[in-house]
N, C-alpha and C positions, 0 to 999 in steps of 0.2 A: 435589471436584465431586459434585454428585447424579447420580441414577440417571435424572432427567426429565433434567436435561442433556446429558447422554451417549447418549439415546436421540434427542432431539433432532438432534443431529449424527449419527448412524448413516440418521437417518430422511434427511434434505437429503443425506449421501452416497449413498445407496442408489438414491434417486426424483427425478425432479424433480416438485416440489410446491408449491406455491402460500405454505408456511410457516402460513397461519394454524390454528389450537389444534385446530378440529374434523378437519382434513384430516392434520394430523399426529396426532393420536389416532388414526384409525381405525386405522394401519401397526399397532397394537399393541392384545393381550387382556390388558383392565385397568389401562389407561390413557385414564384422562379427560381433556375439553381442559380441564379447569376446571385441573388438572394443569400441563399446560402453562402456561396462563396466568396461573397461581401463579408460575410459577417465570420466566415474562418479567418481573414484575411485582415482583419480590425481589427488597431490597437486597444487590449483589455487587460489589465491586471486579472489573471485569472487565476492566477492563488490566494487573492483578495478575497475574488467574488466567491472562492468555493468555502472560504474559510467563515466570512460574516455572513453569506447568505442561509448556506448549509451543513459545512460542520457545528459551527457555533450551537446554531438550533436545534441540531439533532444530540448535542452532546448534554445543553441544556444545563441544572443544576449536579448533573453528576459527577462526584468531585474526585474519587478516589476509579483507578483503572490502570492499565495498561499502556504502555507505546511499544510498540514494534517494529524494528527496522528489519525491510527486507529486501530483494530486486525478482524481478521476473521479467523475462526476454518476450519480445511480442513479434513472432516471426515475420519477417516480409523479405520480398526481393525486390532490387534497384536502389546500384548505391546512389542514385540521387535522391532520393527521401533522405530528409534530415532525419541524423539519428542513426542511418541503419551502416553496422558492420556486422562481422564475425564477429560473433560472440557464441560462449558458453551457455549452455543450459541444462543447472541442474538438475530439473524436476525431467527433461529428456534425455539427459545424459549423454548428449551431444554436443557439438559445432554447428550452428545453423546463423544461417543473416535475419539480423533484426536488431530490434533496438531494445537498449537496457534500460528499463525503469526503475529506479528506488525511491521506493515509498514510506512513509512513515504513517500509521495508522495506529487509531486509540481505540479501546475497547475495555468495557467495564465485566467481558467475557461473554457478554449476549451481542451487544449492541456493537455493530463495527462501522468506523467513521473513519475515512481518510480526511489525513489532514494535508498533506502536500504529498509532491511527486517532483523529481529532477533526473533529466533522462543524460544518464552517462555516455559523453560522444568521444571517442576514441582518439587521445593524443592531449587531452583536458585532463579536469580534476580528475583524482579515482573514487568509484565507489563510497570510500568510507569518507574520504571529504566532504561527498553529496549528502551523505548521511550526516556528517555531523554538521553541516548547515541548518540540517532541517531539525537539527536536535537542539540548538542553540535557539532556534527561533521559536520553538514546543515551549521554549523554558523564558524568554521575553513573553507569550502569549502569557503565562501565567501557570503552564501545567506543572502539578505537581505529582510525579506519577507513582502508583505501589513498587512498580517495577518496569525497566527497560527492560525488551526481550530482543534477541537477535541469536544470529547462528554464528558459527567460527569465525566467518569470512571476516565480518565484522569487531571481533574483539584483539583490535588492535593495542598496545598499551596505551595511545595515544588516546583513539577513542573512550578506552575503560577510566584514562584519568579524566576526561573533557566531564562524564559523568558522576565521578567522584568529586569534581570539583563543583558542582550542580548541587553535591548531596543525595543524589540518588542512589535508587540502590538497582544493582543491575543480575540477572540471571541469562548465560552464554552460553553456547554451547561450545566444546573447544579440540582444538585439532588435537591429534593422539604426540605429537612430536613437543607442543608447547611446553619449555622451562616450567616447572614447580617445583620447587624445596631443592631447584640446583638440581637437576635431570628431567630427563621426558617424562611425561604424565604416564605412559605406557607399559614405562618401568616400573613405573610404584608399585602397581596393584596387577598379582601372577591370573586373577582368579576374573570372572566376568562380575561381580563388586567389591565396590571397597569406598572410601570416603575419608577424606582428612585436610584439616587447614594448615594454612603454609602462603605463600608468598610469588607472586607471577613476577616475571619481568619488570621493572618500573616499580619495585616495592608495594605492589598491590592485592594486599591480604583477601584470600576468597576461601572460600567452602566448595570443594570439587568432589563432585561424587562421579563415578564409576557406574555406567547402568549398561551391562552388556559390552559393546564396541562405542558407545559413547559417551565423553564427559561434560560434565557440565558444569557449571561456577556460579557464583554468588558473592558479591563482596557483603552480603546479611549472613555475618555466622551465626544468628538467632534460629535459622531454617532449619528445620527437620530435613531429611533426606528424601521422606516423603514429601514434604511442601515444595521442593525445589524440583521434584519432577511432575508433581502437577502444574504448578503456576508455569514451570515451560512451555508444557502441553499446550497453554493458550495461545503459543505464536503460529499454532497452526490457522489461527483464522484468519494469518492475511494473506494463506495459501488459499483460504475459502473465498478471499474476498479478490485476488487475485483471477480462481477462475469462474467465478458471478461476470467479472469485468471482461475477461476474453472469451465467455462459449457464452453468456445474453445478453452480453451490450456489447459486441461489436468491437472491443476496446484496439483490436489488431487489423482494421478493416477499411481503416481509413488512406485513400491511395493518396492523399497532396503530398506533394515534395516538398515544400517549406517548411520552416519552421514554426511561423507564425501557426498557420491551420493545424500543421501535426499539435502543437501545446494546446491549441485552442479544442482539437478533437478528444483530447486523452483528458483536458476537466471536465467537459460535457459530459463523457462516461462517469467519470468522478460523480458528478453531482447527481447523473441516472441513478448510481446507487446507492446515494445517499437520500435517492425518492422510495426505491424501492425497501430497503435498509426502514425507514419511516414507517411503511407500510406493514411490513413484517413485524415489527414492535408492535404495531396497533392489532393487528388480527391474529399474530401465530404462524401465518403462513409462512413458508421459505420464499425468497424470490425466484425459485424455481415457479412455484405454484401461481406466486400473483403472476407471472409472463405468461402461462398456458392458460387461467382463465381470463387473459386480456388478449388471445389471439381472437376468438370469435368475431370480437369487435370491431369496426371503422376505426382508422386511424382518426383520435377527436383532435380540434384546435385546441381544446381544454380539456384538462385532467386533474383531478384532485389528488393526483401523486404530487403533480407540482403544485399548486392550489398551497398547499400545509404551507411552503416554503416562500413561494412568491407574495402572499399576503402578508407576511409576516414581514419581508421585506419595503 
């Protein structure tokens, strides 16, 4: 890593800022944005760097966890930034311009590590292709996971097979309309539960349980009814981790129109919170709390958020 990188993320941990070259220069004596901008703007493998420097080490010997696919929209306007159209957004439940990220992230249920990110640009792959890139290459790394978790959008038959062909086993959640046992899931069960195995689309045997208005699957018909709505429970942390990355690190903040700087902006957040993520393992704190007690401070050249990880490198 360079020294502009690393100041980079100290600066987005430290402040909250805007990202762009001249507002992150000032944090620093003798450092120019031209600097910066250099260095958004240079060729880097940067799902390399986020994966050997920083997931790898934060994920460390822990063998058994979690993968979770998911996307989250990062509002902006001006369709010249790469990336940004109309899009949907769930968690707003609206139409707004920005760009869509889907991410794949591990978690042993405490511990949350992104592992890659691929930003869907409109008239390209879809969504679940980007995911199953990143799930295909989860599984080349070497992971062997307790469980994939994702939501409807995602439990394509295509997808549910890419994973059964892995030998995984996966927990969905799933639309009220999807095929089982040869009718809508909707039909089955009159009552707000119910639960019963049977067979999806694609010949692919799950456990679907019924919890209120929504269902849920599992190709582990081992699972309790109770186990399968817990272990789902845990895909909510890459909505935590999702907004760690957009309300204290900036993650939607960044103005460059290229491509090059926008990829280059959205791992540096990545790996901010894979400093702070580090942090919060060691003391307990949320990274809520490490940002409020590191505002007092001068923006430093050095940090032993990054310290853990650049040494190690």
């Amino acid at each position: 890593m360079t020294l502009i990188m690393i100041l980079y993320m100290i600066a987005i941990i430290y402040r909250d800022t805007r990202t762009n070259s001249v507002e992150l220069a000032s944090w620093y004596k003798g450092v120019s944005h031209d600097q910066i901008s250099r260095m958004l703007q240079s060729k880097c493998h940067w799902p390399t760097l986020l994966w050997q420097i920083f997931a790898k080490k934060l994920i460390g010997n822990m063998t058994r966890g979690y993968l979770i696919i998911d996307d989250t929209v990062l509002e902006k306007y001006g369709q010249k930034i790469f990336g940004v159209s109309w899009v949907y957004s769930s968690s707003l439940k609206k139409t707004l311009q920005g760009i869509n990220v889907v991410m794949i992230l591990w978690t042993n249920g405490v511990v949350k590590v992104p592992l890659g990110i691929k930003v869907w640009v409109k008239g390209r792959h879809s969504k679940i292709v980007l995911a199953s890139k990143m799930l295909r290459w989860a599984k080349i790394m070497g992971f062997k996971p307790s469980y994939v978790l994702f939501d409807s959008w995602y439990a394509s038959k295509k997808f549910l097979k890419q994973i059964e062909k892995y030998k995984w086993k996966f927990i969905s959640r799933l639309k009220s309309n999807r095929k089982f046992a040869d009718k809508q899931l909707r039909k089955h069960w009159p009552y707000r539960y119910g639960h019963g195995i049977g067979k999806l689309s694609g010949s692919i045997e799950v456990l679907v349980v019924k919890d209120g208005s929504r269902f849920l699957a599992s190709n582990d018909l081992s699972l309790s009814i109770q186990d399968i709505k817990l272990r789902y429970a845990s895909r909510q942390l890459i909505e935590e981790t999702f907004k760690v990355l957009k309300f204290q690190l900036a993650w939607a903040k960044n103005p460059s129109h290229s491509k090059t700087a926008q990829i280059a902006h959205l791992h540096l957040c990545l790996m901010a919170f894979c400093c702070l993520e580090a942090e919060s393992a060691s003391t307990g704190l949320t990274p809520y709390s490490i940002r409020r007690s590191l505002f007092p401070d001068a923006v430093p050249t050095h940090s032993h958020l990054i310290q853990y990880f650049t040494l190690a490198a």
